[in-house]
N, C-alpha and C positions, 0 to 999 in steps of 0.2 A: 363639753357637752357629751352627753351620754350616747353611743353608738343607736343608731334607730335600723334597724335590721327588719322588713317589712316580712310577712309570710308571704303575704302576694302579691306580683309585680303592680308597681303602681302606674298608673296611665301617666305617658308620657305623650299629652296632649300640645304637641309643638308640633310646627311645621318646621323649624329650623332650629340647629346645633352650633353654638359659639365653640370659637377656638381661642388659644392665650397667643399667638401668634402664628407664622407662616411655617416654622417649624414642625410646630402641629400640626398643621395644617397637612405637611406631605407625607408625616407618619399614616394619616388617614388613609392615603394615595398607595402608599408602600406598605401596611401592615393591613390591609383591608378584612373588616369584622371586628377590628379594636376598639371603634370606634365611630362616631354617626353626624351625619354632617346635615341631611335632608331628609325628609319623612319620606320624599318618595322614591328615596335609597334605600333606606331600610329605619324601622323604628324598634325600641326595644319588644315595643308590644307584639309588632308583626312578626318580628324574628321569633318570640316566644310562643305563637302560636303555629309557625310553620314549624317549628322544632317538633314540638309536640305531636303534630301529623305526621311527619317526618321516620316521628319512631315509632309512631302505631302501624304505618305503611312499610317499614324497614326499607325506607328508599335511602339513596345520597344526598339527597338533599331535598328542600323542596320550599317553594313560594306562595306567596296570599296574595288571592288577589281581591279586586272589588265587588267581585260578584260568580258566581259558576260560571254563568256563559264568558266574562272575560278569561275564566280559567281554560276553557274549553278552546276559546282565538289562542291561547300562550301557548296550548298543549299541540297545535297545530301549525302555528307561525314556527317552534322549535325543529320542528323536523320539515318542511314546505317552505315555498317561495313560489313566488310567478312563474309559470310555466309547467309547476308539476302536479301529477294528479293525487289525490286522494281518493279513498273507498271507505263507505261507513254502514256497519249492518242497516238491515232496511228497518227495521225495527228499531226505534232509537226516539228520544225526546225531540219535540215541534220544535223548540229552539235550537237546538243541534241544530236538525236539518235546516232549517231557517236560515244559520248563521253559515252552513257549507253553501247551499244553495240560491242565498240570495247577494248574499255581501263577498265572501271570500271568492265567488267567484267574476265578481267585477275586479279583483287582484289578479288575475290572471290564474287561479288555481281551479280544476276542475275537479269533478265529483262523478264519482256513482257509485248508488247502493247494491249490496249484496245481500238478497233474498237470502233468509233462515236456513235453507236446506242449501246453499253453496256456500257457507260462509267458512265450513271445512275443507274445501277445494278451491283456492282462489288461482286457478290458473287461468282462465276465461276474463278473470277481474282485472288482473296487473299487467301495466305496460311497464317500456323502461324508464319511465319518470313517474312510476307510482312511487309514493314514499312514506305511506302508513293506513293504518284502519283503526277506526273508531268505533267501541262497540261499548255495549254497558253491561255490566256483568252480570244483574238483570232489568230486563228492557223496562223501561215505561210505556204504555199503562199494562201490556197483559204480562208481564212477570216470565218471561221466555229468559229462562239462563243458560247462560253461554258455557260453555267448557273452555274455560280462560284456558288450562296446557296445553289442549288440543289446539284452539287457537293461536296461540305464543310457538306450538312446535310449526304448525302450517305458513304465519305471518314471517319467523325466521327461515324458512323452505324456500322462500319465494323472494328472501332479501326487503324486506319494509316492517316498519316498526308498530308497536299495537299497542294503543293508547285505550284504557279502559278508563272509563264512569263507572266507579264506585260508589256513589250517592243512596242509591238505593240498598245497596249491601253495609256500608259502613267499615271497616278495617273489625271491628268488632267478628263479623260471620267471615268478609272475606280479603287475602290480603294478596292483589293481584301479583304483584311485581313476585313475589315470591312465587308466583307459578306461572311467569316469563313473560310479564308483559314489562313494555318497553316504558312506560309512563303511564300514573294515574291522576285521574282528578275528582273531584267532587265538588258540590255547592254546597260549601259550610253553614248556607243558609237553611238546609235541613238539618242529616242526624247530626252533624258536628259539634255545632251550636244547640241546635236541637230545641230554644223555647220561641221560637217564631219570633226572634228581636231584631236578626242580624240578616244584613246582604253581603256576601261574601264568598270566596271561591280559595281554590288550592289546587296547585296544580304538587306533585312527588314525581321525581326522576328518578330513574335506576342507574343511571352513571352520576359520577364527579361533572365532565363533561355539558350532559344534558343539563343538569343541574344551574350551571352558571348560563349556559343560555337560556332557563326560563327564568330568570332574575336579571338578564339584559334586555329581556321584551316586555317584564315588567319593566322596566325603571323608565325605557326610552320611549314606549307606549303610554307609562302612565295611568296603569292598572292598580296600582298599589289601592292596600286597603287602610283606611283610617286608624288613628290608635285607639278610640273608643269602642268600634266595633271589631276590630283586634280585640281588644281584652275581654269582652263580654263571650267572644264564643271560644278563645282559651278558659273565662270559667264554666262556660256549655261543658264544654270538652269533657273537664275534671268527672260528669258524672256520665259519658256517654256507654260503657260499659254495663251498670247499672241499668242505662235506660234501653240500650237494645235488650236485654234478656225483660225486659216485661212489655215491651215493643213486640217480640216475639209471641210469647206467652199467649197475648191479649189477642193479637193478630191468629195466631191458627184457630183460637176456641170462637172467633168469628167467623172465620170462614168455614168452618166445620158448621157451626149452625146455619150459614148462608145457604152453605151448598143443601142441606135437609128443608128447607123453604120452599112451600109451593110457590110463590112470586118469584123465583128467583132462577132464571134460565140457565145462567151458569157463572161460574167465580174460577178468578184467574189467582192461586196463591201458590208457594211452591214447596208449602208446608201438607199440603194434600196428597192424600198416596197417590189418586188419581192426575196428578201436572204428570206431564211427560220428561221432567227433566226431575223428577220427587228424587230419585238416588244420590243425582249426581248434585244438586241443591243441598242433601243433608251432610255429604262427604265434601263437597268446596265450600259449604258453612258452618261446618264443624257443628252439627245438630239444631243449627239458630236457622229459621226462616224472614226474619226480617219484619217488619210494620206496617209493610206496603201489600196492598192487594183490590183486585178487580172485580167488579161483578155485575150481571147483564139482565135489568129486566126485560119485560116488554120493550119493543121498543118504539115506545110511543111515548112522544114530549111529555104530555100532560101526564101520564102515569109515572113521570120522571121529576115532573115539579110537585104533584100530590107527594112523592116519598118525601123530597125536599124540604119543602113545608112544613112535612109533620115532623119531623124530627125536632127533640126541644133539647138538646143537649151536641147534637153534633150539628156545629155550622156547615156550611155550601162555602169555603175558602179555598181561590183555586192557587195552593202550594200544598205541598208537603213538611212532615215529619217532625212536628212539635210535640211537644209534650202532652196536649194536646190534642181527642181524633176530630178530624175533618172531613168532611167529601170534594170530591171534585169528580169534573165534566170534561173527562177527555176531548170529546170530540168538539165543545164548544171553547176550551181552553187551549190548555197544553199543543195540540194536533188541531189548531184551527187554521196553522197555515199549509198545512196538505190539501193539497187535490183531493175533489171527491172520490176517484178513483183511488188513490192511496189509503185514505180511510176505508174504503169498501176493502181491499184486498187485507189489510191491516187487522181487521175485523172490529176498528172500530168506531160504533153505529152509536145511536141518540140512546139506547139505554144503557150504554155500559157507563158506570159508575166508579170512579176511584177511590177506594175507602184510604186514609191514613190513618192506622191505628193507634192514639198515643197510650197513657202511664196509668188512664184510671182504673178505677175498679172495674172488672171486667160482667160482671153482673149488671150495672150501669147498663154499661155499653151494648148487652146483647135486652135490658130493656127498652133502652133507647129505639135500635133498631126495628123490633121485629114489634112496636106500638106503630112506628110509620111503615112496615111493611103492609098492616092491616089496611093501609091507607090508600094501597094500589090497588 
């Protein structure tokens, strides 16, 4: 029979791996990575797609998991236990905090966040059973980016580890661990994957070490990710490069019209000269801004469902980063399990709007828009 040499890995849709005997069997045990026994060990597919991140992130190594937020529990169970504290910029994704604040801390692990302006001075923050900070390189929804070295030189100051969300930047604009954070993750169910198909997560280490402990909280947690949505966002992956640079593109020549909009009170993007962080955004992005951005009408409901409404090209879907643009409602999605007072200080209110900008024609998209701006 003629050798079949596939170009692209094929789903290896099993839950379980035969052996020819017990021999085999302890090779597995003893040569560990040779070989595959159970899916929620490891599957050809998962290994093929965390490889792949793996080298866009220049980490040690790194794991898939079922979802971001499960990536988000691994990236936090690997450095924490019962008893110690954690700190996460105050600025940060509703499920994050969600997931510190409502469950991890029936674990016995404590929380508190660090306001934007202390988040370079954490001395006021850390006790001696702090043991990392969670930050995102840039925040969701208003796009506030962080000074990952200035962070990573403060987080090592102080003895605790600094775990960024990449999600929003993509290894594409930013590649954290290479400017000293201790561990990355992302929801490969945005840019990863990137066509709104897949639920999936990743967590990259920056040691050997690290590494094999978020692949032990995978396995005995049971976070792993399936091998069909395995393979579908290693073929996402193949064009993510491609798709951030018209991701970009499309996203500043939107916000640049946004912000000239009399409806339009203000836009949060960090492709604009005007972001407070515009320098240090084009120098940690290597001149990409990213696909994500924010902006504020009135803020009045109904002038928020009238924009809605009219739009006939961009859906109201509350996720991100498809190939496809989208909108979303911070304050009634993402951030609906903050306090009102958290949203008030956060500054975000009923009109602020999340645009995700995907791949199409960017003419489209600024007709699209500013036919249901006419509408508020």
């Amino acid at each position: 029979m003629t050798k079949i040499t596939p170009k692209t890995t094929p789903i290896y849709q099993t839950s379980v791996f035969t052996f020819e005997d017990l021999n085999e069997l302890e090779l597995y045990f003893e040569q560990p990575g040779q070989q595959y026994m159970y899916t929620r060990y490891g599957n050809p597919n998962s290994d093929e797609l965390a490889e792949e991140v793996n080298k866009l992130e220049e980490g040690a190594g790194a794991v898939v998991t079922s979802s971001g937020m499960s990536a988000i529990l691994t990236a936090v169970l690997a450095y924490s236990q019962a008893g110690d504290h954690v700190l996460c910029a105050e600025e940060i994704y509703g499920g994050s905090a969600a997931l510190l604040s409502q469950e991890l801390t029936r674990m016995g692990i404590t929380v508190t966040y660090v306001p934007s302006e202390e988040l370079y001075s954490l001395d006021s923050h850390v006790h001696s059973n702090t043991k990392l900070l969670l930050a995102e390189t840039m925040s969701n929804p208003l796009l506030q980016v962080v000074n990952l070295e200035r962070l990573a030189e403060e987080t090592k100051r102080v003895g605790i580890k600094l775990v960024v969300d990449n999600t929003f930047a993509s290894p594409v604009i930013t590649k954290p661990l290479s400017l000293g954070a201790d561990m990355v993750i992302h929801s490969v169910t945005k840019y990863l994957s990137g066509h709104s198909d897949v639920t999936a997560g990743v967590v990259v280490a920056g040691t050997a070490d690290a590494s094999e402990r978020v692949k032990q909280i995978m396995r005995v947690y049971g976070l792993n990710l399936s091998p069909f949505e395995s393979w579908l966002a290693a073929r996402g992956l193949k064009t993510l490069k491609l798709r951030m640079r018209q991701h970009s593109i499309n996203a500043l020549a939107i916000a640049e019209f946004l912000e000239r909009h009399p409806k339009v009170k203000q836009v949060w993007y960090p492709g604009l000269q005007q972001h407070p962080q515009h320098k240090l955004a084009r120098l940690q992005g290597c001149g990409l801004f990213g696909g994500m951005l924010s902006f504020r009408l009135e803020d009045n409901e109904e002038a928020v469902n009238r924009f809605m409404r009219a739009l006939e090209h961009i859906p109201f879907a509350p996720s991100l980063a498809g190939v496809s643009t989208s909108i979303s409602h911070p304050l009634r999605t993402s951030h609906r399990s903050l306090s009102p007072e958290q949203q008030q200080k956060l500054g975000i209110t009923i009109g602020v709007i999340r645009l995700s900008v995907g791949i199409e024609e960017t003419v489209d998209l600024l007709a699209d828009l500013a036919q249901a701006l006419e509408e508020v």
